[in-house]
N, C-alpha and C positions, 0 to 999 in steps of 0.2 A: 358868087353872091355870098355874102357874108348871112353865118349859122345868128338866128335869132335868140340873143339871150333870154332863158326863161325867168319869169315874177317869182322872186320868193315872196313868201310868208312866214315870218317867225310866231304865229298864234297858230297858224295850219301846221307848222313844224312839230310845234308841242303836243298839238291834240294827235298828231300822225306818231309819235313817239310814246304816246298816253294809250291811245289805241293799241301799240306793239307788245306792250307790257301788259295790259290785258289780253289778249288773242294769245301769250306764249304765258300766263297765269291760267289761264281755262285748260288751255293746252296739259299744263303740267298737271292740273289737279284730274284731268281728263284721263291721261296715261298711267295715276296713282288708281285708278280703280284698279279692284282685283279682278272683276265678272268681266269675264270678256264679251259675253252676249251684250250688258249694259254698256263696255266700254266703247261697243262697238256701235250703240245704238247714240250714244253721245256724241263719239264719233262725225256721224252720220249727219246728224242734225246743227252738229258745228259745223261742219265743212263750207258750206254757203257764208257763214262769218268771215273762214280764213278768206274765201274767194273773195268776196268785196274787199277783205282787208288787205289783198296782193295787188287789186284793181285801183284803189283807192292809194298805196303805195308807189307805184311801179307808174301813175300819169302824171303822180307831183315831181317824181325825180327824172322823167323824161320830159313833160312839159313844164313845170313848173305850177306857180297858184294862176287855174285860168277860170271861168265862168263855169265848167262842170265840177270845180274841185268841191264845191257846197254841197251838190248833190252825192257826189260818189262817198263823202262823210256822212250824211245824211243818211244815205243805203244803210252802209256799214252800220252806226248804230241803229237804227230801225231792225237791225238782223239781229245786232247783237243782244240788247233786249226782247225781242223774240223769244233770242233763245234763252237768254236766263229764267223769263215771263215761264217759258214752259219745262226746263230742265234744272231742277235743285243740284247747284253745284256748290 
C-alpha cells in the first residue's frame, strides 16, 4: 500500500517558522538572566510553550497540514501569550 502523501501549507510553514524564532528569542533572552532562582522560575513557566511548540512542529512534519494543525497553533500561542501576559521578558 502506497505511503499517503502529506498537505503542505506554505502560510502554516511561515507562522511554524515565525513561531521557532520566537520560542529560541525567549529562550535566548531566558538563559541571558543572571538570577538563577528567576532563571529558573522563567524556565519553568516557559516550558509548556516549548512543549506545544515541539507538538505543534513534529504533527506538521509527520502529518502534514491536517484538521488539528489550527488547533495545536492555537494552543501554542494561547500559551505563548500567557506567558508573556504574566512574565516581563
Amino acid at each position: 500500500m502506497a505511503k499517503k502523501r502529506r498537505k503542505l501549507n506554505k502560510d502554516y510553514e511561515k507562522k511554524i517558522y515565525s513561531s521557532k524564532k520566537n520560542v529560541e528569542l525567549v529562550l535566548a533572552k531566558i538563559y541571558d538572566i543572571d538570577d538563577e532562582d528567576i532563571q529558573k522560575e522563567y524556565m519553568e513557566a516557559f516550558n509548556r510553550v516549548v512543549y506545544l511548540f515541539d507538538i505543534l512542529k513534529e504533527d506538521y512534519e509527520r502529518q502534514g497540514f491536517t484538521e488539528n494543525s489550527e488547533e495545536l497553533l492555537t494552543n501554542y500561542e494561547n500559551a505563548f501569550n500567557v506567558f508573556e501576559s504574566e512574565f516581563e521578558i
